[in-house]
C-alpha positions as CSV (number, residue, x, y, z in Angstrom):
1,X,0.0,0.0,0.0
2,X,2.6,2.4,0.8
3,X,4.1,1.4,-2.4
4,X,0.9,2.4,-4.4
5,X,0.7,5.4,-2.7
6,X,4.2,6.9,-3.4
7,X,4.0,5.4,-6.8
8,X,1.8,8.7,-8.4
9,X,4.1,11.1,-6.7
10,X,7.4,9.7,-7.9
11,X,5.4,10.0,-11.7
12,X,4.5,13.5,-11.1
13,X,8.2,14.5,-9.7
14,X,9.3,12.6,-12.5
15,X,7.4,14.5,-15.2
16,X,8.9,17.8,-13.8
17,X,12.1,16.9,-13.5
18,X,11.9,16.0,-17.1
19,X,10.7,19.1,-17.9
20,X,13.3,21.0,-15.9
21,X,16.1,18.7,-17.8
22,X,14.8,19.9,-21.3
23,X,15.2,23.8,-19.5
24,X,18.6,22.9,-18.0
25,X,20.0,21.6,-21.7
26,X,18.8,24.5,-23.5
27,X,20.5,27.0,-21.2
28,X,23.5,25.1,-21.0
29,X,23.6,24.8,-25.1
30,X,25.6,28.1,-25.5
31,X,28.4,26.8,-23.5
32,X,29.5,23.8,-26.2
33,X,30.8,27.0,-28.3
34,X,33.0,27.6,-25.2
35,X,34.6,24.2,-24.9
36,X,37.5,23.2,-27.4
37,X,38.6,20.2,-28.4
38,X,42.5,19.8,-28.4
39,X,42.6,20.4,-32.2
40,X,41.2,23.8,-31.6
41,X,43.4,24.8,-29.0
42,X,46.4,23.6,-30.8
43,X,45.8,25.5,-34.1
44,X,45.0,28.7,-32.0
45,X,48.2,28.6,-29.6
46,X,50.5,27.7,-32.8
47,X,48.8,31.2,-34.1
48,X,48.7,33.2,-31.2
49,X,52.0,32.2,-29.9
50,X,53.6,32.9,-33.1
51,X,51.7,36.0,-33.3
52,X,53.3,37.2,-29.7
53,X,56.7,36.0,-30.3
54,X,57.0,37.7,-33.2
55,X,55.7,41.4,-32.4
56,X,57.8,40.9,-29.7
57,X,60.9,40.4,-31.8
58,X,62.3,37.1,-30.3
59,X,64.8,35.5,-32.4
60,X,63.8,31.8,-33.4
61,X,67.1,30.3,-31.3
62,X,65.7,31.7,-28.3
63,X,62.1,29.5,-28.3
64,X,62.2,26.6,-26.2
65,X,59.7,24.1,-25.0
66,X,57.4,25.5,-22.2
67,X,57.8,24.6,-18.6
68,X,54.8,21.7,-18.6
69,X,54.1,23.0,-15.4
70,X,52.7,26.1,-17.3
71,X,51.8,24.9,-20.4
72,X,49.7,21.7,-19.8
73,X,47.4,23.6,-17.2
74,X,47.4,26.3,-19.8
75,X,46.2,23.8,-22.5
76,X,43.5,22.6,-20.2
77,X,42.1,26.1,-19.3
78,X,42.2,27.1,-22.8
79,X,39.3,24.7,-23.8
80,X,36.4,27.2,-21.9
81,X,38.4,30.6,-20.4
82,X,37.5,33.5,-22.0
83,X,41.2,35.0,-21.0
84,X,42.6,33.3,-24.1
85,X,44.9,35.8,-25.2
86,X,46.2,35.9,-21.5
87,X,46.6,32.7,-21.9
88,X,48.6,33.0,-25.0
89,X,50.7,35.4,-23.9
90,X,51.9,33.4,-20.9
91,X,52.2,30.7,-22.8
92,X,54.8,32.9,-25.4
93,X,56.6,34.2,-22.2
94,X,57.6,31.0,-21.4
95,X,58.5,30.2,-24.8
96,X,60.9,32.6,-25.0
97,X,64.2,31.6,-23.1
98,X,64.8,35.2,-21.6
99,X,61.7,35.2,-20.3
100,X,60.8,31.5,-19.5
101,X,61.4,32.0,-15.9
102,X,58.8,34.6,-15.2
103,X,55.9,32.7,-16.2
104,X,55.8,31.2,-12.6
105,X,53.5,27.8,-12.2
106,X,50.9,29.6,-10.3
107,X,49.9,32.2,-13.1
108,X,47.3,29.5,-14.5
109,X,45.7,29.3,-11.6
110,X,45.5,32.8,-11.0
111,X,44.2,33.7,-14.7
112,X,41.6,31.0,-14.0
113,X,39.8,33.6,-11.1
114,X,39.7,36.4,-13.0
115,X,37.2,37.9,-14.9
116,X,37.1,39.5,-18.2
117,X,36.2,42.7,-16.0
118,X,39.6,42.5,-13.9
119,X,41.6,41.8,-16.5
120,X,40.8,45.2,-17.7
121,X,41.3,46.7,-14.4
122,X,45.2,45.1,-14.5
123,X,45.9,46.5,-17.8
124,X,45.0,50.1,-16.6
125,X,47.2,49.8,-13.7
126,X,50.1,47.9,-16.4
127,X,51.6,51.7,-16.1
128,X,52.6,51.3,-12.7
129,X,50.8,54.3,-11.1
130,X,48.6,53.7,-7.8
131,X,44.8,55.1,-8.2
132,X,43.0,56.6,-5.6
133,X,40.6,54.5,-3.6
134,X,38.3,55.6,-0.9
135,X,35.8,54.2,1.6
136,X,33.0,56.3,2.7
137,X,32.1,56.4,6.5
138,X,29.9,57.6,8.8
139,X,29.5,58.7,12.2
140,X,26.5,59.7,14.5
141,X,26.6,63.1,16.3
142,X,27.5,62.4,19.8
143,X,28.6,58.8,19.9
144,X,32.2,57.4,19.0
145,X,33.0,55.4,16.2
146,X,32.3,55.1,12.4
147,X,30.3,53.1,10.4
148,X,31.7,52.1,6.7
149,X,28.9,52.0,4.6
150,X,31.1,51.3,1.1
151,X,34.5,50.3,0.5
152,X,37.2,50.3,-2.2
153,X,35.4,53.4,-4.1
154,X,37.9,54.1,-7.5
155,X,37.7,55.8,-10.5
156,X,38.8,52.4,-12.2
157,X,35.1,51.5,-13.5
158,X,36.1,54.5,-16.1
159,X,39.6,54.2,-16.6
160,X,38.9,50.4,-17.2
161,X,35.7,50.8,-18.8
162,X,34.3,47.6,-17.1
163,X,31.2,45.6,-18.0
164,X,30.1,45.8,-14.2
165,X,31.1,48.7,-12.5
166,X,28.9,47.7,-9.2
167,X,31.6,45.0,-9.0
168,X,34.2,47.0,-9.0
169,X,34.6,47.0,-5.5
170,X,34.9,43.4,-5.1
171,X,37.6,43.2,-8.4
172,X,39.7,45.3,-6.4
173,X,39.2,42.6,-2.8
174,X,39.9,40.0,-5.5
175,X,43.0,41.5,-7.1
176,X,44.3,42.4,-3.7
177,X,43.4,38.6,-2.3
178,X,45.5,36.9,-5.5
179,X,48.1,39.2,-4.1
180,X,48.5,41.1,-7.3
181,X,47.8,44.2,-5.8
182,X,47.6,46.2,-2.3
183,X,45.4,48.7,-0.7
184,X,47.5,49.8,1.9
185,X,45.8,50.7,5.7
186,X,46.3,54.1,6.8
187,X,48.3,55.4,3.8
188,X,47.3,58.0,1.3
189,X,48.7,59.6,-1.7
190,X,50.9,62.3,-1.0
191,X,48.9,64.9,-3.7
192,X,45.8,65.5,-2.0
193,X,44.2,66.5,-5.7
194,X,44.1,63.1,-6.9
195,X,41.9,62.3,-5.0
196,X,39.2,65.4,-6.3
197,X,37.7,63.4,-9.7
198,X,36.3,60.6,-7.0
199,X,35.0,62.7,-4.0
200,X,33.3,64.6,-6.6
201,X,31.8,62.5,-8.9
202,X,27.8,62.6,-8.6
203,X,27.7,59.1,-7.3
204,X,30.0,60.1,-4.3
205,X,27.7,63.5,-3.6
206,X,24.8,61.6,-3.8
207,X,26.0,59.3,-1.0
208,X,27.1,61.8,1.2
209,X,24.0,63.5,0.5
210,X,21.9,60.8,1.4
211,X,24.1,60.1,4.9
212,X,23.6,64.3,5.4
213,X,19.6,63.5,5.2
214,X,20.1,60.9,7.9
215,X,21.4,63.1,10.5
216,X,25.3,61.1,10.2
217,X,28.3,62.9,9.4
218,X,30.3,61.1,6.5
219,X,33.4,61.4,5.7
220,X,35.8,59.6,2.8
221,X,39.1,57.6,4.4
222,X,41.6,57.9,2.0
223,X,44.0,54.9,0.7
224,X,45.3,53.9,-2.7
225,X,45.4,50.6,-4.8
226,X,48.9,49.6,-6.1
227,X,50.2,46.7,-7.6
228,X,52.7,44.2,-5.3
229,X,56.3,43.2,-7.2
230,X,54.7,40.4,-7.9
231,X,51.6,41.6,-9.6
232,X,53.9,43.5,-11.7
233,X,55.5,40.5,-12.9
234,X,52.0,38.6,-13.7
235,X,51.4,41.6,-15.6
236,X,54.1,41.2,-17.8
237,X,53.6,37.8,-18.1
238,X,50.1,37.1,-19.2
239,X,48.5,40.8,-19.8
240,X,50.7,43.3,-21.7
241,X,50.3,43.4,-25.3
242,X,53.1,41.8,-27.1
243,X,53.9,45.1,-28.8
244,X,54.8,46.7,-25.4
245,X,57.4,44.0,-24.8
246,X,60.6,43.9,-26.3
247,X,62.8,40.5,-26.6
248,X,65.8,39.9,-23.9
């Protein structure tokens, strides 16, 4: 009897879930585009690696087998990132025997948790200058203590021109996390005007307007976003453009 009774109930689950599979394969149709078989991959890396060593004038006695610590990983990613010519260009770093040592292991890795939005953000800060970054704060009138109501605040959303600039915030936590760049505490540029393009733009006066209207005082707590020594050398590796490079 139980049997009987659970019987209609497993049908009925049964007919949704087969609906929800039909709704699960179409959305997931898009991504077979995505993924490339290893004759793909090796037609574009021969391409694009020649591509890269080429523009960047490396002579054909200095290209050498990649580390497979680099390169295998690298293959494997290739088949669904959208980094690809990241990819490619680590993968013609360590092709090139002046520059084979600087395309460390972990750069795979680190390529596969970025987006398409932070690799835009890296390229901006490719010129080595730190950007202005700001968290807003409040505090209420008679008590101690501030409240941080957003963080990591840049002008990089423009500068990058990023598909998200909501995110922005959390690219820069991400970037900083990877330990390709810093945000350090209680430092601030020395040039005070730097920092005038962010604390004026209408999204910042709209904020502080809007703490002003709740009776808090705000207040913006400067810091910067740099990249580390080792950022810098991920940079070089995997995002500058092959004609900014010269050969070793």
């Amino acid at each position: 009897m139980l049997f009987r009774s659970i019987q209609p109930l497993a049908i009925e689950t049964g007919r949704a879930l087969g609906t929800l599979g039909k709704t699960v394969n179409v959305a997931l149709a898009p991504l077979r585009g995505f993924v490339w078989g290893w004759e793909k991959i090796e037609s574009y890396i021969t391409s694009a690696v020649e591509e890269r060593l080429e523009r960047r004038g490396v002579p054909v006695e200095n290209v050498v087998t990649p580390n497979p610590d680099v390169a295998v990983p690298a293959f494997e990613a290739l088949r669904y990132s959208k980094l690809r010519e990241n990819f490619a260009n680590l993968l013609a770093t360590a092709m090139n025997s002046s520059s084979a040592d600087t395309a460390h292991p972990s750069f795979v890795e680190i390529l596969k948790q970025l987006s398409t939005d932070e690799a835009k953000i890296l390229r901006v800060l490719s010129d080595g200058k730190h950007r202005p970054v700001v968290t807003v704060a409040f505090s209420l009138d008679g008590q101690q203590g501030e409240y941080v109501i957003s963080r990591n605040q840049s002008m990089l959303d423009h500068e990058a021109d990023v598909d998200h600039p909501e995110l922005v915030p959390g690219y820069l936590d991400n970037l900083c996390r990877l330990g390709l760049a810093e945000i350090p505490e209680m430092r601030s540029l020395a040039n005070a005007e730097l920092y005038v393009p962010l604390e004026s733009d209408p999204s910042m006066i709209e904020l502080m307007d809007r703490i002003a209207a709740d009776g808090k005082t705000g207040r913006f707590i400067r810091r910067f976003i740099a990249l580390t020594d080792f950022g810098t050398v991920f940079i070089e590796a995997c995002v500058t453009e092959p004609d900014q490079q010269q050969a070793g």
